[in-house]
N, C-alpha and C positions, 0 to 999 in steps of 0.2 A: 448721379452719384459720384461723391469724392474717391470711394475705392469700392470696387466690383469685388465682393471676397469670395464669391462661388458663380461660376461659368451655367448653366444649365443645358447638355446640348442633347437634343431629340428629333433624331432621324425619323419620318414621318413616309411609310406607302403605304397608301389604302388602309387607313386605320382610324375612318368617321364614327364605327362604332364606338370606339374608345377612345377616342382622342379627347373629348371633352372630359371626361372622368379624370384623366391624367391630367392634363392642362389645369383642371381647376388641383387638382391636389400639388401642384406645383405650386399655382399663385397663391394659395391661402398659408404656404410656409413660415414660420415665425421667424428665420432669416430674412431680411429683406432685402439685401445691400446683396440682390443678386441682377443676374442676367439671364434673361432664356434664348437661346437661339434653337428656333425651329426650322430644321431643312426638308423642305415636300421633295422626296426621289420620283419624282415624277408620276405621282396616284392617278389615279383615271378614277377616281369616283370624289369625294363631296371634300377631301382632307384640307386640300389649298385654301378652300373656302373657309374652312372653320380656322384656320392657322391665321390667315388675313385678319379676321373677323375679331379675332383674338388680338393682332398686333394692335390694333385700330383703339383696343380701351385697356392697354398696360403697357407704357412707356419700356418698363424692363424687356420687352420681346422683340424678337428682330427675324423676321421671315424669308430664309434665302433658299432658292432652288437649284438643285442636284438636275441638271437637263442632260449628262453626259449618257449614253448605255450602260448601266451597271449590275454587276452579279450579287446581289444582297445589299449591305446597307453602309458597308467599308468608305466608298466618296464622299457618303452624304454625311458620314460622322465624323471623318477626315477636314471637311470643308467646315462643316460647324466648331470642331476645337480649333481648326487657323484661324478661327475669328472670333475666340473665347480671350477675353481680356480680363479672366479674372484671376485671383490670385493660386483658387484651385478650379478644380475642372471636374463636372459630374456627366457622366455620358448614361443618359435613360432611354429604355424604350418606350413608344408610346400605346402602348396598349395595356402600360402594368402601372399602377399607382403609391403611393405613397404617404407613410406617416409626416404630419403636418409638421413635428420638430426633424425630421429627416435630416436636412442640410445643416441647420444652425447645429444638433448634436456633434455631426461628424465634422464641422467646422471648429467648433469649439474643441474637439477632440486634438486634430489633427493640430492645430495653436499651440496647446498647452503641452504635446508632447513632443512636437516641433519636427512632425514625421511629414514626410512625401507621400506615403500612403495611410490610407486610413480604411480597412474593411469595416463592414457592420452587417449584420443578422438580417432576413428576411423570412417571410412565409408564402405558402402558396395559396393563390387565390382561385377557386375555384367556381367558373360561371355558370354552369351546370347549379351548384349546390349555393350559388350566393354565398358562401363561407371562406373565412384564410383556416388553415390548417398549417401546424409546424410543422415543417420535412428534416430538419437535422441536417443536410447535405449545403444548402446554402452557408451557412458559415460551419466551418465542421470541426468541431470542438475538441475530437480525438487525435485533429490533429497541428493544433496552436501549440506556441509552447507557453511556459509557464507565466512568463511577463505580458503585459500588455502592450507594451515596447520594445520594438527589438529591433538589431540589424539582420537583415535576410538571411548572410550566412550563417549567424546563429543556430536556425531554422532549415538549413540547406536542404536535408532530404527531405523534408513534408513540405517547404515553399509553396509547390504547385497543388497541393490539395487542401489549402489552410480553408479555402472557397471552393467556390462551383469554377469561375473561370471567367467569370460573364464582368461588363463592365460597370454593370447598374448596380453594385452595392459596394462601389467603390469610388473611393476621392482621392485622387491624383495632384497632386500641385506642378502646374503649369511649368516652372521649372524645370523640373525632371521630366516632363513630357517634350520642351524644347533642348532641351541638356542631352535625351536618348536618343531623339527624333520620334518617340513613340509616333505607330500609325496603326489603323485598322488595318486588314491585311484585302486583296479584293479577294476573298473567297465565299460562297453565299453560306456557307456554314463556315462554323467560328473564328469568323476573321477577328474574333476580338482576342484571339490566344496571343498576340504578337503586341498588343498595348497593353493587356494584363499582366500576363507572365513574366516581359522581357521587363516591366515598368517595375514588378516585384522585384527581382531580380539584382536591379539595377539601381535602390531605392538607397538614401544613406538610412530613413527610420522608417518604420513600420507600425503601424497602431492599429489596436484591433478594439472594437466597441461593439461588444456582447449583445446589444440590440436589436428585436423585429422591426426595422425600419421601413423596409420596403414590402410592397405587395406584389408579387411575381402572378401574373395573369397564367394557368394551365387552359387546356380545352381548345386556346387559340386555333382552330385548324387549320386556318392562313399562316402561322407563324414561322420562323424559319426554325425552330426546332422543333415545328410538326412535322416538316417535311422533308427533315434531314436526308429520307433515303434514296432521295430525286438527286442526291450529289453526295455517290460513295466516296468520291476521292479527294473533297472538300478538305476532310481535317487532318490526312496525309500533308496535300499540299499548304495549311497553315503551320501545320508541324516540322516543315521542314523549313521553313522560311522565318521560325522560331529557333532552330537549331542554326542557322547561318549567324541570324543575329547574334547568339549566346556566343559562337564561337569567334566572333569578329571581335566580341567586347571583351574576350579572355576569360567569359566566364562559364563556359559550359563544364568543365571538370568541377570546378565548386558544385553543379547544381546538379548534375548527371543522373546521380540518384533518381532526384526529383524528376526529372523530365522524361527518363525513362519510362518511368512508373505511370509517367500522365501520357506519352504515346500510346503505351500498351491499353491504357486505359480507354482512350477514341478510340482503339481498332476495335474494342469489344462491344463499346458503344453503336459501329456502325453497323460490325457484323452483325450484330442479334436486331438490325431494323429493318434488312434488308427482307426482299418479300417475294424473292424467286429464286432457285438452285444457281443460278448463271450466275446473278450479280454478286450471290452469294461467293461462289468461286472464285469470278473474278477478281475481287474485293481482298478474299483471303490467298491469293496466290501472290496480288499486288504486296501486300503486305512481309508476307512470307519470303519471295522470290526479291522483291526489290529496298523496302523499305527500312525491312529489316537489317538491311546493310548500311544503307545509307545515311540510314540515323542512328547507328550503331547502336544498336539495342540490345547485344548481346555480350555487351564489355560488360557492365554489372556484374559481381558474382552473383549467385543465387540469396547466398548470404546477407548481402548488401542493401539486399530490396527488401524496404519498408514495411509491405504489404502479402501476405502469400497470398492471394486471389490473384496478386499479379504476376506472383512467381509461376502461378499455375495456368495463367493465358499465355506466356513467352514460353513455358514447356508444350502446352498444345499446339499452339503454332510451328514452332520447330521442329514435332516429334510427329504431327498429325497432317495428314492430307486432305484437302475438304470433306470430301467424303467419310474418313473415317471420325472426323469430328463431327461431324451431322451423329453418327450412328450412336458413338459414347455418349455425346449429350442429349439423346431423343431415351435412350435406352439407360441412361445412368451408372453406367460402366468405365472400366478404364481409367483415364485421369479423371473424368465426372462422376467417378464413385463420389458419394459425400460420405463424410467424415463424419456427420451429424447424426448423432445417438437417435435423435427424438424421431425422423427420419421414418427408421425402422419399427417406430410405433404408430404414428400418426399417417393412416392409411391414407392413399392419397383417392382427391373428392373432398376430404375431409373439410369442413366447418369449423374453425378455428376462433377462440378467443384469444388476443395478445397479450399478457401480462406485464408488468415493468417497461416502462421508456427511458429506463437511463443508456447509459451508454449500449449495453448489448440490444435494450428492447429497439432502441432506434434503427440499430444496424439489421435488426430482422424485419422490423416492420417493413424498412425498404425494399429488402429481397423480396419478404411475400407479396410483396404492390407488384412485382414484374414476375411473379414465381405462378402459373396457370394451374397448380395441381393443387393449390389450396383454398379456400375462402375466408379471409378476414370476416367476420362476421363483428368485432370491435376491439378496441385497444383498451386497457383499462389500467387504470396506476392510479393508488391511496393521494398520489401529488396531481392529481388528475387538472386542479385548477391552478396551479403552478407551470402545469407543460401549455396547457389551454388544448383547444380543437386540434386534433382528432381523439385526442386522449379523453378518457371520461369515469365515469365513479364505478368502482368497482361491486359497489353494492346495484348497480343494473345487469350485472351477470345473470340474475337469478329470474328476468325477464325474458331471456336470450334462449332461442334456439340455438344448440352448438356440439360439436362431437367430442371435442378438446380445446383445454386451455393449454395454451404455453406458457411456461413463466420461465421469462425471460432474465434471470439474472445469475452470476458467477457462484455468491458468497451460499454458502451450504444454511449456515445460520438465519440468514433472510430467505432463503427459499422454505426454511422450515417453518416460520411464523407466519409466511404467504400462506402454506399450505392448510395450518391447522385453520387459518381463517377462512377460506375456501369450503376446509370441510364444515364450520359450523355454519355456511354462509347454503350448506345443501348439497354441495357438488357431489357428484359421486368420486370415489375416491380413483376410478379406473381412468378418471376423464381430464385429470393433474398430471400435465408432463412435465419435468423439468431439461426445459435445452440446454441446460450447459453440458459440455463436451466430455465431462470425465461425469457427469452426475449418471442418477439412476431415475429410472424411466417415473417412478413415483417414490415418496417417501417415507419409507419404511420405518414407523415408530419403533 
């Protein structure tokens, strides 16, 4: 090829299950003027073999191996960008796959708008269900700003939540990868916060392309965010070696906010995975007793921070001792009173329908997905074939075992036209909640 315009690099351990699934959704890409570097970290079961096998019938692939000791997957994706000669650079995993215009979209994207970065949208795919379903959190929409271009400080305090964090549904230009020194970090959980974050950070433009591009594999249980809670102090020590960077490059005061908000965020993350009182302790004493200093997480006013869920883990942290935060959060008291009206109607056990996936319905489906005192029983929204899977026609309600609907949305007016359709759709009238936070528990003609 005269010019290599996408890099493709995919860190490769133990992953013969899917690695063919991937590999072909690479090569069948309608960009072609690519390159694939695949690096085996050292698999002990069939990977090498298929990776060979594969160089051997597409000139575009180039097969090199990670032989060093390593704690996740940092060398092997480190070694494959040194050796990525193209003009951007796409870092996948290999066990998650891809829509076939993937690259050329976000290539063309990232051209025309003349940006260093270029995010785009994905779905989860789930092996279990053979199905993708939209999750909202992958590109997160509540928190872009209004252009589809833009320079990062624009964006300062949401920066680090515009995405998930992950490297795979992002293109980087090569450039600014050698211009920052971008690297994976060696930590076996999120070493990619230190090429994502510091790369956004650090970027002169920014593009964002609204599209389910990618297929993010769930279910993995080899995967390194299956088994995040084999390494609690993983995303401390990536976070902290994120904070050196920022601060070395004179940018952490611009981005503070943001990186705050995303600390506090992995300590919630780790805490609620862990899976015995000890590490649990541990974990939050680490955090409490050390981190909290050293990454200065408690400069932010309260005011300042973006988010109250986060406002409200840096007050329990600070106010609460393990212990006493086991008991609020088991028992629902204290800082873990919730605020939520519907709450106090919606007994818990309860069999739940979701109503509305726009912006509030997303943000609740996700809590009820990790929330154990309820059951989704289905999501439903009139745009049902607009959002796609898991969303579905609301005229299947009436098939549905269920104790309550939720209807999930702010505006008073569209809660009331939900409702009367609801009641001519059979519902009983006691079995309509409305979650919004000032509304009333049903609507009173």
């Amino acid at each position: 090829m005269e010019r290599i315009k996408v890099s493709v690099v995919i860190a490769v351990y133990n992953s013969d299950k899917y690695l063919e699934k991937t590999l072909d959704s690479v090569l069948v890409q309608s960009l072609q003027d690519i390159e694939i570097i695949l690096v085996d970290d050292g698999s002990t079961d069939a990977s090498y073999d298929i990776l060979k096998k594969y160089e051997s019938k597409d000139s575009r692939i180039t097969v090199l191996q990670q032989l060093e000791p390593s704690d996740g997957a940092a060398l092997a994706r480190n070694m494959g960008v040194s050796h990525a000669k193209g003009e951007y650079i796409s870092v996948l995993d290999a066990d998650d796959f891809f829509d076939p215009d993937m690259l050329k979209e976000a290539y063309e994207k990232a051209v025309d708008a003349d940006a260093e970065v270029v995010m785009f949208d994905g779905d989860l795919y789930d092996e279990k269900l053979d199905a993708c379903r939209e999750t909202g959190m992958i590109l997160r929409k509540d928190f872009l700003p209004v252009k589809d271009v833009f320079n990062p400080s624009e964006n300062a305090h949401k920066l680090f939540f515009m995405t998930i964090g992950a490297a795979w549904n992002v293109l980087f230009k090569r450039e600014l990868i050698e211009r920052e020194n971008l690297r994976f970090y060696s930590f076996h959980h999120a070493d990619d916060l230190g090429y994502v974050y510091l790369g956004f950070a650090t970027a002169k433009r920014i593009a964002i392309l609204p599209k389910r591009l990618l297929h993010y594999r769930i279910n993995n249980l080899n995967s390194q965010a299956a088994t995040l809670e084999r390494w609690p102090e993983a995303a401390a020590g990536a976070i902290g070696e994120l904070y050196k960077a920022l601060k070395d490059r004179y940018v952490l005061d611009t981005y503070r906010v943001a990186f705050t908000e995303m600390a506090l965020h992995y300590f919630d993350l780790y805490l609620n995975r862990m899976t015995d009182y000890k590490s649990f302790e541990n974990l939050y004493l680490s955090w409490k007793n050390r981190y909290a200093n050293e990454l200065e997480l408690c400069i932010v006013p309260d005011e300042d921070l973006v988010q109250n869920r986060i406002r409200m883990i840096r007050t329990r942290l600070m106010e609460l001792s393990p212990g006493e935060y086991l008991f609020e959060k088991e028992n629902r008291c204290g800082l873990f009173a919730s605020s939520e009206k519907w709450r106090e109607t919606v007994d818990v056990g309860s069999s739940v329908i979701l109503y509305c996936a726009g912006k509030q319905g997303r943000e609740l489906f996700t809590e009820l997905l990790n929330d154990s005192e309820y059951k989704v029983v289905a999501w439903c929204d009139a745009k049902h074939k607009e959002y796609g899977y898991p969303v579905s026609s609301p005229e299947g309600i009436k098939d549905l075992q269920y104790d309550y609907i939720l209807v999930s949305i702010e505006s008073k007016e569209i809660f009331e036209r939900i409702y009367f359709f609801l009641i001519d759709l059979g519902v009983p009238d006691n079995k309509i909640v409305w979650t919004c936070e000032n509304g009333q528990r049903t609507y009173e003609s």
